[in-house]
C-alpha positions as CSV (number, residue, x, y, z in Angstrom):
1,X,-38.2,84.6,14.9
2,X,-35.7,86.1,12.7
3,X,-36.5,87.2,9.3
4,X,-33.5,87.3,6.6
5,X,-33.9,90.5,4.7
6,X,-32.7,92.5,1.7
7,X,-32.6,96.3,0.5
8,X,-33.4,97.3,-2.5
9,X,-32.5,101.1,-4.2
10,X,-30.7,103.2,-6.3
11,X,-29.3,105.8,-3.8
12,X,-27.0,104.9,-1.4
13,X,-27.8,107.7,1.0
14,X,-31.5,105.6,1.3
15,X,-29.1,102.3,1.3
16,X,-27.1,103.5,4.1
17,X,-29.9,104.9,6.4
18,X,-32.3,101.5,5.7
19,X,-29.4,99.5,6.5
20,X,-28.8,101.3,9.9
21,X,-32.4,100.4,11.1
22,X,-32.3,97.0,9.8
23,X,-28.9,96.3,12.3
24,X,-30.4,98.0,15.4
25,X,-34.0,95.6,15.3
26,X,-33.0,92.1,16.5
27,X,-36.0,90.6,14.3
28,X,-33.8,91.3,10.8
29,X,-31.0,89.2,9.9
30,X,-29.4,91.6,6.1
31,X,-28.7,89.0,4.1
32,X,-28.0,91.6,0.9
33,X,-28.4,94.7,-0.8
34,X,-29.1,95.4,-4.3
35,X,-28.8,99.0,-6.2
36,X,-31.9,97.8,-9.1
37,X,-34.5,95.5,-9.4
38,X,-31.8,93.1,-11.5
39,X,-29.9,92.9,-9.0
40,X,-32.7,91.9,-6.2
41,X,-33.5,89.3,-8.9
42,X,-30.2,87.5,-8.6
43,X,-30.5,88.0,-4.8
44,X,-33.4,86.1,-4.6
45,X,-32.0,83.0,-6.3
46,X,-29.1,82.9,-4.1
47,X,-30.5,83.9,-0.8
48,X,-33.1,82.6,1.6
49,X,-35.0,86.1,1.6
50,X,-38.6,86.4,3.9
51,X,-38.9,90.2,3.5
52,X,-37.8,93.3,0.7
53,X,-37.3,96.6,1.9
54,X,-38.1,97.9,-1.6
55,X,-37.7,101.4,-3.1
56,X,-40.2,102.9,-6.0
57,X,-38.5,105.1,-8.9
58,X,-35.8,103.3,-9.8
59,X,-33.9,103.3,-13.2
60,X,-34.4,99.9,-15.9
61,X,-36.8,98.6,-13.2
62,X,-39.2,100.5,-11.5
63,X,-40.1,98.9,-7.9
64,X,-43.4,97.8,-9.6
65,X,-41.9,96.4,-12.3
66,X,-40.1,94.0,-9.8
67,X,-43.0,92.7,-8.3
68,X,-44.5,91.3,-11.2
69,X,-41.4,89.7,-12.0
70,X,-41.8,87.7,-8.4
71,X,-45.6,87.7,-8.4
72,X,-45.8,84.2,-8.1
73,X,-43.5,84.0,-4.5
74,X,-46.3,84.7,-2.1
75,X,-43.3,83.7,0.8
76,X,-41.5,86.9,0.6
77,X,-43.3,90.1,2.0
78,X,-42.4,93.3,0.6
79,X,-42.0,96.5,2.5
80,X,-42.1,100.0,-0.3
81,X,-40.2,102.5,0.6
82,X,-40.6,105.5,-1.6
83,X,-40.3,109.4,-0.9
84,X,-44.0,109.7,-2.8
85,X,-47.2,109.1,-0.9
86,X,-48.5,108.8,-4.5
87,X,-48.5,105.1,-4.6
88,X,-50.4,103.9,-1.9
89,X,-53.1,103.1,-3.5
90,X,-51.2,101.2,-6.6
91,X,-49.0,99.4,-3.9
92,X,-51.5,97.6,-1.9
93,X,-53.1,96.4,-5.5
94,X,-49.7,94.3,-5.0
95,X,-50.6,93.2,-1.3
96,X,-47.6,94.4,-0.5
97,X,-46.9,94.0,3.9
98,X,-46.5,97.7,4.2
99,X,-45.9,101.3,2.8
100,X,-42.9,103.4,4.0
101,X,-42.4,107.0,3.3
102,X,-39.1,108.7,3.3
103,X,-37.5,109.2,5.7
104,X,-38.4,106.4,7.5
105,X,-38.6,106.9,11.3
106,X,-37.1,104.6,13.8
107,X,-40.3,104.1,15.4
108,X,-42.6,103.5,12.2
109,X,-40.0,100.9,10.8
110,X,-40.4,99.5,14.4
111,X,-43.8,98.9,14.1
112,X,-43.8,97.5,10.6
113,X,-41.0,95.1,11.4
114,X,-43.5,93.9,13.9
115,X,-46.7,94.0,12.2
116,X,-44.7,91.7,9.6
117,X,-43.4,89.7,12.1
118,X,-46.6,88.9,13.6
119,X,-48.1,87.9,10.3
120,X,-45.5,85.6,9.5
121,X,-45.8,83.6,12.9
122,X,-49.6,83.2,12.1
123,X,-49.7,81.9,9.1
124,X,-46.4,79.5,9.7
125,X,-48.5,78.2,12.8
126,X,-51.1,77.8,10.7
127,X,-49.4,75.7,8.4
128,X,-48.2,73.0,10.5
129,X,-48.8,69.7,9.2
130,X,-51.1,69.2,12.4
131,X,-53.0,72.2,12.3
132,X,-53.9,71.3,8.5
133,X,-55.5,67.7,9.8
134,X,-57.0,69.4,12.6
135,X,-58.7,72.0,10.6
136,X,-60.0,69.1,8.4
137,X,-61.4,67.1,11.1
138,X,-63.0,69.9,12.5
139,X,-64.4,71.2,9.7
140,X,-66.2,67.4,8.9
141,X,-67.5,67.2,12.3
142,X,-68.6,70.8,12.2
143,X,-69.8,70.3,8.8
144,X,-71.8,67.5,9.7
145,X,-72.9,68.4,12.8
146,X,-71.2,65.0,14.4
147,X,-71.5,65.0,18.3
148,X,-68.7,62.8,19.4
149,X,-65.5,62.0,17.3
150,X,-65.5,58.2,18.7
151,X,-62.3,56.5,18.3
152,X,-63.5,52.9,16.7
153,X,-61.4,50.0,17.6
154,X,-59.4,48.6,14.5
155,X,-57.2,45.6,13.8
156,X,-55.7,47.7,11.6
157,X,-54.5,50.5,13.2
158,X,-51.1,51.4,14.5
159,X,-53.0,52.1,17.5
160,X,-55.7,49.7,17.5
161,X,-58.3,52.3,17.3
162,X,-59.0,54.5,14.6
163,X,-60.4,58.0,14.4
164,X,-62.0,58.9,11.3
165,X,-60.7,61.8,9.0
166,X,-57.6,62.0,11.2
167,X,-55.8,57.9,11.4
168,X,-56.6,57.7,8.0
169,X,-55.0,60.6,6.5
170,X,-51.4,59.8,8.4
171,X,-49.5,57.2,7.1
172,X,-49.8,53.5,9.0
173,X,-46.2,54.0,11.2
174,X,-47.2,57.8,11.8
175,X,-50.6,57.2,13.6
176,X,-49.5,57.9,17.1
177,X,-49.6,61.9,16.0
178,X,-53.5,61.4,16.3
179,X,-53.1,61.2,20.2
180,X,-50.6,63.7,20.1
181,X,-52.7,66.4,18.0
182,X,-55.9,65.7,19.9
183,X,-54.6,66.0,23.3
184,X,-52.9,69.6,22.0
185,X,-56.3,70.8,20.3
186,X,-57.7,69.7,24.0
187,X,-55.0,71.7,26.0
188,X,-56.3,74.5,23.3
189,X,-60.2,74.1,24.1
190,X,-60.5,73.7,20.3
191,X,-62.2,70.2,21.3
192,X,-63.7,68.6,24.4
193,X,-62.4,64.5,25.8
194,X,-64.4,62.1,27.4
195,X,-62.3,59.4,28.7
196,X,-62.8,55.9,26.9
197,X,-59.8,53.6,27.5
198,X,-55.7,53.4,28.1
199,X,-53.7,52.1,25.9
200,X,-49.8,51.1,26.1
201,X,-47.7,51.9,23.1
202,X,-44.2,50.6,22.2
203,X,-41.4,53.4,22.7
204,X,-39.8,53.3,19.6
205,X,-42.4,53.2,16.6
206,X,-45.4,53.6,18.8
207,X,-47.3,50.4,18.1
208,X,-49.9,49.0,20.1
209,X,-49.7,45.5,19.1
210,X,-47.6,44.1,21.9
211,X,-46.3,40.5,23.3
212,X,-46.4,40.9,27.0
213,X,-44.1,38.2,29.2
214,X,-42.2,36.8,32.0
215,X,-38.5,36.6,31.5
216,X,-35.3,35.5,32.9
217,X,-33.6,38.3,34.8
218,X,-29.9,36.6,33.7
219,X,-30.4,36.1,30.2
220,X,-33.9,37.4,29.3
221,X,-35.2,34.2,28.1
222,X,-39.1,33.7,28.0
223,X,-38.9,30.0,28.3
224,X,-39.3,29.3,31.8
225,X,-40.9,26.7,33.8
226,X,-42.8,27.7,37.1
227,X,-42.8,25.0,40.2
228,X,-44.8,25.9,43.6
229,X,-43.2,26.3,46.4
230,X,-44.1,23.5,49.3
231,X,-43.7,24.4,52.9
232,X,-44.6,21.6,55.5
233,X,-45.2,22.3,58.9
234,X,-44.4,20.0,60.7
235,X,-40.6,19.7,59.9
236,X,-40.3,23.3,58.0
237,X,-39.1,21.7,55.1
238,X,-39.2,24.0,51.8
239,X,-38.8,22.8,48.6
240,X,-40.2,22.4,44.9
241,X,-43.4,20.4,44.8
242,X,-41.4,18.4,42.1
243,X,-39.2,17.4,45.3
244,X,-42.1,16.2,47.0
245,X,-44.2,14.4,44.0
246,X,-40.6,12.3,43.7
247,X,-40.7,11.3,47.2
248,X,-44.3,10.3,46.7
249,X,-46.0,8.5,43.8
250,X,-48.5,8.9,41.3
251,X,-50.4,12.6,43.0
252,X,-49.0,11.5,46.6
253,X,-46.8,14.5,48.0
254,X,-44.2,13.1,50.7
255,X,-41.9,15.2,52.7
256,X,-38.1,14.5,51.1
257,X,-36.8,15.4,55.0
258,X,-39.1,13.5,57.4
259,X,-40.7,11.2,55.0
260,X,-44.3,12.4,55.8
261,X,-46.6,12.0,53.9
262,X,-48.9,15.5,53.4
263,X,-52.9,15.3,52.8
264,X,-54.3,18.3,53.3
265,X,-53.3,22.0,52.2
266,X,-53.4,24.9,55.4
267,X,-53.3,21.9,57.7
268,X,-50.2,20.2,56.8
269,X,-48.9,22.9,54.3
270,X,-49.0,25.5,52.3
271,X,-47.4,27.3,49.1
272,X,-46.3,30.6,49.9
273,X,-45.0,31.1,46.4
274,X,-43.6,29.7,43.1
275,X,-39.9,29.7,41.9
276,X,-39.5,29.9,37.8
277,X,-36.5,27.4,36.2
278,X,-35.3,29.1,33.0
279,X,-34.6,26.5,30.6
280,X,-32.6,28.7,28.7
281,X,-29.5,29.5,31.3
282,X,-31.1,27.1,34.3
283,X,-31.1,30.4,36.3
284,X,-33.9,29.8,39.4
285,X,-35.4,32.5,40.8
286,X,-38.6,33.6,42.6
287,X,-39.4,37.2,40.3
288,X,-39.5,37.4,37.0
289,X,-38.8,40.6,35.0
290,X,-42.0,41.6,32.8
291,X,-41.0,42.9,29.4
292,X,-42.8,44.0,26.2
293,X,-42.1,42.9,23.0
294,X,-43.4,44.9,19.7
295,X,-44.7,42.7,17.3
296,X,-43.9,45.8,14.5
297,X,-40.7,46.9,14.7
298,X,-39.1,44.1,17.4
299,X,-38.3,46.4,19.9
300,X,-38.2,44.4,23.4
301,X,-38.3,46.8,26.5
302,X,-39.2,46.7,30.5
303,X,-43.2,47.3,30.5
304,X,-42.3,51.0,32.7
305,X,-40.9,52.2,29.7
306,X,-44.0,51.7,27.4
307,X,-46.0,54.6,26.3
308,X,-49.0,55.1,27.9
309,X,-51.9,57.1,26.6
310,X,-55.4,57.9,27.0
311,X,-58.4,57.2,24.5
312,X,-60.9,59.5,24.1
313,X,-64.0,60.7,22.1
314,X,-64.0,64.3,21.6
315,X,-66.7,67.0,20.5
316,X,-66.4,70.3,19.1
317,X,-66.3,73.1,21.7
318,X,-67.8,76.8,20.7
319,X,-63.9,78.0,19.7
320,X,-63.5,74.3,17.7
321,X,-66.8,75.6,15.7
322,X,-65.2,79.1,15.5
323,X,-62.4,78.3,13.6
324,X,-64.1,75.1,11.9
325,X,-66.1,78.5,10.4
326,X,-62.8,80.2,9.7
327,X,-63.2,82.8,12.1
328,X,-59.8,82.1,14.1
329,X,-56.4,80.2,13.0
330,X,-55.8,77.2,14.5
331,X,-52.2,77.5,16.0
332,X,-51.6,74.2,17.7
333,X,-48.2,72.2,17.3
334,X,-47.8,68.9,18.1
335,X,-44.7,67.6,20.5
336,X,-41.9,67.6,18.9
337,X,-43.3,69.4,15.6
338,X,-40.5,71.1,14.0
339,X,-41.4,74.0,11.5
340,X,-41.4,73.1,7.7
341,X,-38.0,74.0,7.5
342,X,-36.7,71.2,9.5
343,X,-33.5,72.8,11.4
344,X,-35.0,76.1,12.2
345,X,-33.1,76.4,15.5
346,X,-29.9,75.2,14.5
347,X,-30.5,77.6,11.6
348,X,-31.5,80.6,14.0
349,X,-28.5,79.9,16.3
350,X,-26.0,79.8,14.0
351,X,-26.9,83.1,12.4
352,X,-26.9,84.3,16.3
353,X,-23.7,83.1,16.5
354,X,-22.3,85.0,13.3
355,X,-24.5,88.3,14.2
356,X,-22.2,87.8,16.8
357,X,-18.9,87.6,15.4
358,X,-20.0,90.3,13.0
359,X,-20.4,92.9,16.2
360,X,-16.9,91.8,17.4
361,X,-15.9,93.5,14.4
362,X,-17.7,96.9,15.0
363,X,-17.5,96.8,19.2
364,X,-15.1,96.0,22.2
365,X,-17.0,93.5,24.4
366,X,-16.4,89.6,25.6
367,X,-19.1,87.3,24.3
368,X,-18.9,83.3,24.4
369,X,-19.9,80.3,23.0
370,X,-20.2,76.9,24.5
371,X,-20.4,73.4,24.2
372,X,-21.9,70.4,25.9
373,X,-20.8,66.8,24.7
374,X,-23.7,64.1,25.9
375,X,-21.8,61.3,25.3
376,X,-23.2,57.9,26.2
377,X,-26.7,59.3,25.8
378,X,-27.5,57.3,23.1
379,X,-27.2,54.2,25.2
380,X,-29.8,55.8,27.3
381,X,-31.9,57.1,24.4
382,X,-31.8,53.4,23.0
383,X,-33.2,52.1,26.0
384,X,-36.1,54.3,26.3
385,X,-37.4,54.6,23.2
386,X,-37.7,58.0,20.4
387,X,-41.2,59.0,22.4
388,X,-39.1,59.6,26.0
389,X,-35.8,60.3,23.9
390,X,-38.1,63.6,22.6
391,X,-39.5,64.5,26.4
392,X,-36.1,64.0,27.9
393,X,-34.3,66.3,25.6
394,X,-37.4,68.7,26.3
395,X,-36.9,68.6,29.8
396,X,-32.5,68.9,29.0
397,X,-33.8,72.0,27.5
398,X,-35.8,73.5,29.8
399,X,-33.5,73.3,32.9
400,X,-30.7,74.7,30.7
401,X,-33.2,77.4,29.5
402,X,-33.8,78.5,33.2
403,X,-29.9,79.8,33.8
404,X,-30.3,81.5,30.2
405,X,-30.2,85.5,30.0
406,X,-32.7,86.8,27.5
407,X,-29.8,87.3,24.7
408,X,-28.6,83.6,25.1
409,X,-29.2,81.4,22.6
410,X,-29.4,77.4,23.0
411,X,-30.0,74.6,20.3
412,X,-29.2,71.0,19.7
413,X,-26.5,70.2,17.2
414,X,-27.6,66.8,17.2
415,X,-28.9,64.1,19.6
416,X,-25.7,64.4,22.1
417,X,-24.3,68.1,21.2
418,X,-26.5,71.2,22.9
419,X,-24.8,74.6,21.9
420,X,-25.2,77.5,23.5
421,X,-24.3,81.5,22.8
422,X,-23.5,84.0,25.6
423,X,-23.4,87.4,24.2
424,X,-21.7,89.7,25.7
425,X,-20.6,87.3,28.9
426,X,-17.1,86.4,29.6
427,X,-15.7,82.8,29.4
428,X,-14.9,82.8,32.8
429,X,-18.2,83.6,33.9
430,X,-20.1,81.6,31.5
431,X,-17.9,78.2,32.6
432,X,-18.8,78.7,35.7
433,X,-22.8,78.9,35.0
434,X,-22.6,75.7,32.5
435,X,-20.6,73.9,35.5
436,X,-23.5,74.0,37.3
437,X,-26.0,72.9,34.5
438,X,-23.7,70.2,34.0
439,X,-24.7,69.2,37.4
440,X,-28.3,70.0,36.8
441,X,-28.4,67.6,33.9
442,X,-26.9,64.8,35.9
443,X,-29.3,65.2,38.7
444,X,-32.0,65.0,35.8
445,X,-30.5,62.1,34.3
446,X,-30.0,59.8,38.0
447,X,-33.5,60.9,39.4
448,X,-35.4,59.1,36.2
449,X,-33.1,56.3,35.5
450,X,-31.0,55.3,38.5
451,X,-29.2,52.6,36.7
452,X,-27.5,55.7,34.2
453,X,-24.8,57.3,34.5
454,X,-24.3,60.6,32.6
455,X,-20.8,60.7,31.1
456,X,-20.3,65.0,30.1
457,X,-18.1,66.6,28.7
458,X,-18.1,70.5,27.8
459,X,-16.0,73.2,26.0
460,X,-16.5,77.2,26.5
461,X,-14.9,79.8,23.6
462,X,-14.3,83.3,23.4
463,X,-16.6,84.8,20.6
464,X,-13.7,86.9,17.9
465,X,-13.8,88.7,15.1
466,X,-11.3,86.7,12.9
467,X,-12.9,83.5,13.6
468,X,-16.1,81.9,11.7
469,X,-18.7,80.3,12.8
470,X,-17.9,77.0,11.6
471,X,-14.4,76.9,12.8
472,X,-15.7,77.8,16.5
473,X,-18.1,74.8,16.4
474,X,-15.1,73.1,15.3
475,X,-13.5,73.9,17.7
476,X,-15.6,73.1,20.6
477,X,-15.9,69.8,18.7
478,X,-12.1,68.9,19.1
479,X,-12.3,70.5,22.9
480,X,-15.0,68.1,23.8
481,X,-13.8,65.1,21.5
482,X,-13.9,61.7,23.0
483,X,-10.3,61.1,23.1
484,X,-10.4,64.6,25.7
485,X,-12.8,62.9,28.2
């Protein structure tokens, strides 16, 4: 997590030195500096700012004077940093994050930046939109001392059960997130499962009301008509048993080939199977293709690519009663959960990637950026629904993440763009490493759905000075353009 930050003070030798230790910790991103408390003010309106390193005696407007202007911003933590020990005791009356005495140490600003950093991760976890309904319904079964959450079967559900204090306060096409934030509080041992049922969900919006049937493998029809199959014995004849009841009369079966008349099943013949006649394309053929139609959104997919999930009750276990009492944050996310800032990573890697550029400036060294170009991945995602679209760009991630350095940086632009930043790596070398997770990815890709093929396309640039961040994207954008493939 990188946290934007400004610095605030009237002396530029303080400026200079603050601003030094802000560019050597990798957990600050200096989005400004201000010489008064005016100044900061106007900074604050413009910029996305998470933490002020903020200085004390200060001409028009003291450093106190300051923070009652921005009181009511409880988002931004303030740092003082003050040559006086004096105001200790005044500055945590402001619950300001920390208290800095000139001149600030490289290690002491270390472990403030940290302490900060920490604080901020907890309570952003702890404001997830799932670990706010998770700390409700713990808190009402904890409250009232209920021994199993049981999930009560409803006509009305998304699901077709309902849990109570959780289903109800999601909205109707957003109720699969129960599953989701009950099996995470369960991975968590916040809560306890008992198995009840399994239930198959549609892959697109999740619903559970679902029109299961036999269709045509040429055109998909449902409208098919189902004949057994007649073998006699004695001639080997096979045929429909319409064949036979048109050779015969009335419930009379006789042989079309031999004329024979049959009487008795396993004697003189037997049905070893049925053949389906679709009326739609006249297509005949022994196995039909099961499908799954949702009956809420109209999706109509192969029954293997349904959601499956398991129903359970739950109790509370002694850490679930813990932090139903307030004792410990709840810091579960549910798959998928982005933080309230939707973007976040895209954000993070794209001030990476001008951090970057910015040290070309100051430092000889080869870094890269690169690009991969998914581009009939949306066919696939289509096919699969949003549920497996998420895991399978999960999984993209992770086997990419594995040939990542420590430095590197990886995000996706957007369903079919993954970008990644190589800092201080050479093009040559880093189009070598995203050859083979090119390769990787494909694998992936023809290992769960053999009928796919993954069409890639991918773009590596040299990190420089006199080039921005957006013009590099763009650039990797043209490099990889579909016209290129």
């Amino acid at each position: 997590m990188t946290l934007n930050c400004i610095i605030v003070d009237d002396e530029k030798t303080s400026r200079v030195a603050m601003s030094s230790l802000v560019d050597h910790s990798d957990s600050l991103n200096l989005v400004g500096i201000a010489e008064s408390g005016e100044q900061a003010l106007e900074l604050l309106d413009e910029k996305q700012v998470d933490l002020i390193f903020l200085d004390v005696m200060m001409p028009s407007m003291s450093g106190f004077e300051f923070l009652d202007e921005i009181e009511d911003n409880h988002n931004v933590k303030v740092v003082l940093v003050t040559g006086k020990k004096d105001f200790a005791v005044k500055a945590f009356d402001y619950a300001i994050s920390d208290y800095l005495v000139k001149p600030v140490s490289r290690n002491r600003f270390k472990e403030s930046v940290q302490r900060i950093r920490k604080s901020v991760s907890v309570q952003s976890d702890s404001d997830f939109p799932s670990n706010l309904l998770l700390l409700k319904l713990i808190r009402f079964m904890h409250s009232r001392d209920i021994s199993f959450l049981e999930p009560v079967p409803s006509r009305k559900s998304l699901l077709g059960f309902s849990y109570a204090m959780l289903t109800e306060n999601l909205d109707f096409d957003n109720e699969a997130d129960a599953l989701d934030i009950l099996e995470e509080a369960e991975k968590d041992e916040i809560i306890s499962g008992k198995f009840v049922d399994t239930i198959y969900l549609c892959n697109s919006c999740s619903n559970s009301y679902l029109n299961i049937r036999e269709v045509c493998p040429n055109c998909d029809s449902s409208h098919l008509v189902s004949n057994d199959l007649i073998h006699h014995f004695s001639c080997a004849y096979m045929g429909e048993i319409s064949e036979f009841k048109a050779a015969g009369y009335g419930e009379t079966l006789i042989c079309p080939k031999c004329e024979k008349k049959l009487k008795h099943i396993g004697v003189d013949y037997d049905k070893p199977a049925a053949i389906f006649n679709c009326q739609g394309c006249a297509h005949s053929f022994q196995d039909p293709l099961i499908r799954a139609k949702c009956l809420n959104c109209g999706a109509d997919q192969k029954v293997e690519h349904l959601v499956k999930k398991e129903v359970k009750k739950y109790h509370l276990t002694a850490k679930g009663k813990d932090m139903a009492e307030g004792n410990h944050y709840i810091k579960i996310r549910k798959n998928g959960e982005q933080m309230p800032d939707e973007g976040e990573s895209t954000d993070y890697f794209i001030r990476a990637l001008k951090n970057e550029i910015k040290r070309k400036s100051i430092a000889e060294f080869d870094s890269s950026v690169g690009m991969f170009r998914l581009w009939n991945i949306s066919e696939l995602y289509q096919r699969i629904g949003n549920v497996a679209k998420r895991d399978l760009q999960k999984e993209l991630q992770q086997i990419l993440s594995n040939d990542l350095a420590p430095g590197d940086e990886i995000t996706f632009w957007d369903y079919e763009t993954i970008l990644m930043l190589f800092p201080e790596q050479r093009k040559e070398e880093v189009e070598s490493v995203m050859d083979e997770m090119g390769e990787r990815m494909k694998e992936l890709i023809k290992d769960n759905f053999d009928d796919f093929k993954l069409e890639l396309r991918m773009a590596v640039l040299k990190v420089s000075e006199d080039i921005s961040y957006e013009r590099a994207i763009n650039e990797l954008l043209e490099k990889t353009s579909k016209s290129n493939v």
